[in-house]
C-alpha positions in Angstrom: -11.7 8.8 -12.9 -13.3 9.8 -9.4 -12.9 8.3 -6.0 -16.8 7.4 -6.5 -15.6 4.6 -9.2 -12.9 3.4 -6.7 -15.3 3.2 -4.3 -17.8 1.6 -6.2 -15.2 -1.3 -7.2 -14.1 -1.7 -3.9 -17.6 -2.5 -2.8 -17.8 -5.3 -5.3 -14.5 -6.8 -4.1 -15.6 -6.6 -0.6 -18.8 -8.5 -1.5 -17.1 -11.2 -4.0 -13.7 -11.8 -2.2 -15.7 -11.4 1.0 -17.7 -14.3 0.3 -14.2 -16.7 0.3 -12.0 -14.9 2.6 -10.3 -17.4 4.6 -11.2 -20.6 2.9 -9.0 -23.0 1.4 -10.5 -21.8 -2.2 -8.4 -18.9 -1.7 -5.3 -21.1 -1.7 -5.0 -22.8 -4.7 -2.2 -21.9 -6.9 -1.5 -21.1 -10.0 1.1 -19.4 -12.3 3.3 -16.5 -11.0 2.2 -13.6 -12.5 3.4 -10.6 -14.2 4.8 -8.9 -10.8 7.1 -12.8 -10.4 5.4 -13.7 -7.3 3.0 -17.1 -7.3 -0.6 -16.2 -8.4 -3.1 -17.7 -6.0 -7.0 -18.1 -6.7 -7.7 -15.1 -4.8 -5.2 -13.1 -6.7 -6.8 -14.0 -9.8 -10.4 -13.3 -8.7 -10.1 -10.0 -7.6 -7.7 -8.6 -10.4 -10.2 -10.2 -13.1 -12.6 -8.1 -11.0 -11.1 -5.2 -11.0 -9.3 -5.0 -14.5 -13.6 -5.8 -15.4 -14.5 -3.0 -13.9 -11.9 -0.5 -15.1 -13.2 -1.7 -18.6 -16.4 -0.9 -18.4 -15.7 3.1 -17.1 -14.8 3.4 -20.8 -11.8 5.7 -20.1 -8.7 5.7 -21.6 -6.5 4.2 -19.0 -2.6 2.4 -18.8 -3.3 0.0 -16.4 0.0 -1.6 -14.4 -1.4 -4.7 -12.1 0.4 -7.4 -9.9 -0.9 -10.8 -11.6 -1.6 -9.3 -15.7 1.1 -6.5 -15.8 0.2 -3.7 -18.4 -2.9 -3.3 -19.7 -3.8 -0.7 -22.2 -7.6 0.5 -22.5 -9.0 2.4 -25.4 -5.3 2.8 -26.5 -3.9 3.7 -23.1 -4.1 6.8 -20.9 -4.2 7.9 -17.3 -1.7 6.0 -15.4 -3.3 3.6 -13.0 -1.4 1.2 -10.3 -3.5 -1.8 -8.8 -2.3 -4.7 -6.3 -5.5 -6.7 -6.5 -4.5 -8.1 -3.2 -2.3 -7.0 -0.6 -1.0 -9.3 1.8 -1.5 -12.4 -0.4 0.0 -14.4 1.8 -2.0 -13.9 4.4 -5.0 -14.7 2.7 -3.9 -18.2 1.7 -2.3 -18.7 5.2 -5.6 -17.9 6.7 -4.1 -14.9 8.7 -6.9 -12.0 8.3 -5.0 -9.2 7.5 -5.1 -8.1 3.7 -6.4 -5.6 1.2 -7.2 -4.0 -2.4 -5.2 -1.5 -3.3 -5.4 1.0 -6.4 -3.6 4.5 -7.2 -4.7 6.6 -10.3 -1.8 9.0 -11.2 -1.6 12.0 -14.3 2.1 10.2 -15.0 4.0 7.4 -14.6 6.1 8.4 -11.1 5.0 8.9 -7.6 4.8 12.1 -7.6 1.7 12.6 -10.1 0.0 10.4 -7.6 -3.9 12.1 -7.6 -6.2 9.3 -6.4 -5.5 6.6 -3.8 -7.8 4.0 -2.4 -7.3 0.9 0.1 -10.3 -1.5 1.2 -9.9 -4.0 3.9 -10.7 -7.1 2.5 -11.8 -8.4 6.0 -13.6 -5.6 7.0 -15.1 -3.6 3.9 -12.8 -0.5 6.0 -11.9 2.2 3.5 -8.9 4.3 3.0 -8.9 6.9 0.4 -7.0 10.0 -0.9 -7.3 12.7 -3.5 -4.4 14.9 -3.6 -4.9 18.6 -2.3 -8.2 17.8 -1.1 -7.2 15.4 2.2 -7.2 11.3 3.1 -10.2 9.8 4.5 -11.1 6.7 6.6 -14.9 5.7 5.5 -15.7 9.4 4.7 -14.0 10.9 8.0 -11.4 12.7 7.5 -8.0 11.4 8.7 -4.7 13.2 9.9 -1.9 12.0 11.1 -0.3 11.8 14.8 0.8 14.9 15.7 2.7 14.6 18.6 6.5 13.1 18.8 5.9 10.0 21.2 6.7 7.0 19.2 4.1 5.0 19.9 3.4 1.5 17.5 6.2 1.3 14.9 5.3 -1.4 11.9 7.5 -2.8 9.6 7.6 -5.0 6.9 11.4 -7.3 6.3 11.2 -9.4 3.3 14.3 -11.6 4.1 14.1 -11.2 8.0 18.3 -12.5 8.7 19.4 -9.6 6.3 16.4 -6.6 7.1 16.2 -6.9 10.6 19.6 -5.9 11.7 18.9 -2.9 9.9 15.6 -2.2 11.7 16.1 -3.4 14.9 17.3 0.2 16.7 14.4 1.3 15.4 11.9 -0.9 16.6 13.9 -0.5 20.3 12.6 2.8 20.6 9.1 2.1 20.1 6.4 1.1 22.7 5.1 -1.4 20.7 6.2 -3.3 17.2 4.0 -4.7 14.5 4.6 -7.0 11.2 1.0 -7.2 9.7 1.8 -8.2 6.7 0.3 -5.9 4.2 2.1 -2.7 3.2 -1.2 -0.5 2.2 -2.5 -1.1 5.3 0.2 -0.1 7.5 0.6 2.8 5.5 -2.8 3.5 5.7 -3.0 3.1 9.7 -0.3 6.3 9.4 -2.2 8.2 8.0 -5.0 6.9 10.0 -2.8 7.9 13.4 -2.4 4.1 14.7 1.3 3.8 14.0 3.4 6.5 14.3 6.0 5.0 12.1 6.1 2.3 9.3 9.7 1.2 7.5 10.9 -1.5 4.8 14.4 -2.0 4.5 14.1 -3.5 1.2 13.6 -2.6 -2.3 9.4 -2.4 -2.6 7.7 -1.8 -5.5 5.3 0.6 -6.4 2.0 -1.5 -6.6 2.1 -2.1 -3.0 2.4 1.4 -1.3 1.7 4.2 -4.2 -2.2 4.6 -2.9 -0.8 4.6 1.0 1.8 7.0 0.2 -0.7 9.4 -1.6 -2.9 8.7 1.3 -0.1 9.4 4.0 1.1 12.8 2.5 -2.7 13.9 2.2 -3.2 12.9 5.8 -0.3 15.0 6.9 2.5 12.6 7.2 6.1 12.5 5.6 7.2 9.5 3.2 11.0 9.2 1.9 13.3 5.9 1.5 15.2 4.9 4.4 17.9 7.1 3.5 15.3 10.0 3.5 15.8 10.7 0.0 12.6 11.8 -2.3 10.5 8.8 -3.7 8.5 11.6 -6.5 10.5 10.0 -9.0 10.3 6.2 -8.5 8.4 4.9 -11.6 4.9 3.5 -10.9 5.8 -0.2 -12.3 6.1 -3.5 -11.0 9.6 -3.8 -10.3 11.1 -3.5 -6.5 12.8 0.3 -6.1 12.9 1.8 -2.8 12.8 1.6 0.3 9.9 3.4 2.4 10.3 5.5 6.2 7.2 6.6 6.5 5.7 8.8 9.6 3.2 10.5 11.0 4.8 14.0 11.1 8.5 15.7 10.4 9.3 15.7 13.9 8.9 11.7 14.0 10.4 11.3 10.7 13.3 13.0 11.3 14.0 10.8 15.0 13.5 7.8 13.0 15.8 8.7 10.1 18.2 9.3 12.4 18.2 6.1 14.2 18.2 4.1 11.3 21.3 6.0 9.4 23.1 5.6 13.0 22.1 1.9 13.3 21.9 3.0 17.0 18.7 3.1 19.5 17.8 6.5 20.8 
């Protein structure tokens, strides 16, 4: 598996999905898949998409996805993570802010995390990562911020009356605050240098930020749970395990852990 066949299936997302983004057909329900959240058209489309594509490499590959759950090829092998659609729920609300998002790993944890890939839905943008050899954003190398202003902090609170006490000195010391909805992304737009922080309170799972957090660290930036404890060993499955404090370099990490643990502003 090679960031060329990541690529190549994100290019046949962009064109397919691309061609009902923010239409009503996108809408439609149906079950809840394998991940427990409702299954929406879109969902559907783009995981039968992908899962399609994956068959036809011919590789032996372990497949976890949001909507099907596990799905063994040629008797299982290489460890592979996909959310077919990242920020669901803006797609069927109409809000234009979502993504694919797949992670190829030698194991089943975070930390054997070697291939990462995001594509803007909206925008056919790229986000990839290949570990030891760097992140890129449409074939330019990224890297992180590198200075310790806290610029944009984004954040993601699934049940806003019980996560945002818990965030909100943090978001007071930033100059700006975002919620866009779709974890890959913001993690992607930390490695890409647009935020300098990004933060969940709640437990996440691993098919929505495994290919942002390989594309993070590669960019340079640091990724623990908001406690700052290691995330290497959080299985890559479909069930909600950690919290994420991601940043754009030690220096930023370390003033954000320590306004969250305080639960007071700096």
């Amino acid at each position: 598996m090679q960031v060329s066949d990541l690529r190549s299936i994100g290019k046949c997302l962009f064109r397919e999905i691309g061609a009902v983004r923010l239409t009503q057909a996108t809408a439609i329900a149906l079950e809840k898949g394998a991940g427990g959240d409702r299954t929406f058209a879109v969902d559907k489309q783009a995981e039968d998409l992908i899962l399609g594509a994956f068959e036809r490499l011919g590789e032996p590959m372990s497949i976890v996805s949001e909507e099907y759950g596990l799905k063994e090829i040629r008797g299982g092998g290489q460890h592979i993570v996909v959310d077919p659609i990242d920020g669901s729920k803006n797609a069927i609300s109409g809000l234009p802010l979502y993504c694919a998002s797949i992670a190829v790993a030698d194991g089943e944890t975070v930390g054997a995390l070697r291939l990462g890939y995001v594509i803007n839905l909206l925008t056919g943008d790229e986000f990839w990562a290949e570990k030891g050899a760097g992140a890129f954003f449409n074939g330019v190398r990224m890297q992180t911020q590198q200075d310790s202003i806290v610029g944009a902090i984004a954040f993601e609170a699934q049940v806003p009356h019980r996560d945002l006490p818990r965030l909100l000195p943090l978001l007071n010391t930033a100059r700006r605050v975002r919620c866009l909805g779709a974890v890959a992304l913001d993690l992607c737009h930390v490695a890409y240098s647009s935020l300098s922080v990004f933060c969940i309170a709640a437990p996440s799972r691993a098919i929505d930020f495994s290919a942002g957090v390989l594309i993070v660290r590669e960019a340079g930036g640091i990724v623990t749970d908001i406690e700052g404890r290691p995330i290497d060993e959080v299985a890559l499955d479909l069930k909600r395990s950690v919290s994420l404090l991601a940043a754009g370099n030690m220096t930023l990490h370390d003033r954000a852990l320590s306004v969250v643990s305080s639960g007071a502003g700096a």
